[in-house]
C-alpha positions in Angstrom: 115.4 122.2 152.8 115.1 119.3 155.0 116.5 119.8 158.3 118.4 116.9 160.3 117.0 115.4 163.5 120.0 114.4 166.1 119.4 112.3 168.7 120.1 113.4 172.2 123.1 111.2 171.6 124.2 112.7 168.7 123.7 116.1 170.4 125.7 115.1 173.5 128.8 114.0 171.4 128.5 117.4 170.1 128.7 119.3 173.1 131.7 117.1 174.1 133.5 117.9 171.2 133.3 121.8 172.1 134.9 121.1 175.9 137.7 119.4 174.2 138.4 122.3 172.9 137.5 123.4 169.5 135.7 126.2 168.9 131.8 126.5 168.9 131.7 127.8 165.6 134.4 125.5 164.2 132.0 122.8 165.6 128.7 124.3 164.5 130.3 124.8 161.2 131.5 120.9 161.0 128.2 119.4 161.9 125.9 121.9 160.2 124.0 123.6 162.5 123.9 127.0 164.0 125.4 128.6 166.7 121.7 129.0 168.2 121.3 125.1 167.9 124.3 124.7 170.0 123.1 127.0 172.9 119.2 125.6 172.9 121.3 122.4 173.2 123.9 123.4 175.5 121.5 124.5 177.9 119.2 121.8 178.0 121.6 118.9 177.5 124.9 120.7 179.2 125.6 118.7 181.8 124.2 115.0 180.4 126.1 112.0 179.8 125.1 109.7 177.2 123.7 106.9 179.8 122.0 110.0 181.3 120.6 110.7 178.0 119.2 107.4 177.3 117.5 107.5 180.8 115.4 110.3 179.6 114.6 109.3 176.6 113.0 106.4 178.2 111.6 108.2 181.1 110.0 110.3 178.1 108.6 107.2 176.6 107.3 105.9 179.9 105.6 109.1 180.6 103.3 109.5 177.3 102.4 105.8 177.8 101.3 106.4 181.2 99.3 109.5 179.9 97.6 107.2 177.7 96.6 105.3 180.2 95.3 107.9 182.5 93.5 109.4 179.6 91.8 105.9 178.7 90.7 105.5 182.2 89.0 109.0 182.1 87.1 108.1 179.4 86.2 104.7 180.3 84.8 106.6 184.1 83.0 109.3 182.1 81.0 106.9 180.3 80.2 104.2 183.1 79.0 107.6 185.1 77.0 108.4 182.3 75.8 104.6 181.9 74.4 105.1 185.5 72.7 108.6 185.6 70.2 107.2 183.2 66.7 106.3 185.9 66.2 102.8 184.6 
């Protein structure tokens, strides 16, 4: 069975619909996931709004590209080191 990816969005509205007042299984049971879900999500997502959300998501973004870069500039110095150890 193919499970659904939610967006942190998705997740968020979620959560809000549970501090509005229905229940957390009545929720869980509504948007098919489990009670487990919620929690994982509750406790990484709690206190998020959805601007919040979007801000991570491209801090996230930012942050593997800059890896990528830091990573390509290690490579590029271990080879010009190597370039020069060679006695010409």
């Amino acid at each position: 069975m193919k499970q659904k990816r939610y967006t942190p969005e998705q997740i968020i509205t979620i959560l809000r619909e549970v501090d509005a007042g229905k229940g957390i299984q009545e929720v869980c049971r509504s948007n098919n996931i489990s009670p487990q879900s919620y929690h994982r999500w509750r406790k990484k997502y709690g206190r998020m709004e959805l601007r919040d959300a979007k801000r991570l998501k491209e801090l996230e973004r930012e942050n593997t590209q800059l890896k990528k870069i830091v990573a390509e500039q290690m490579l590029e110095n271990r080879v010009l080191k190597e370039v020069n150890a060679k006695k010409w």
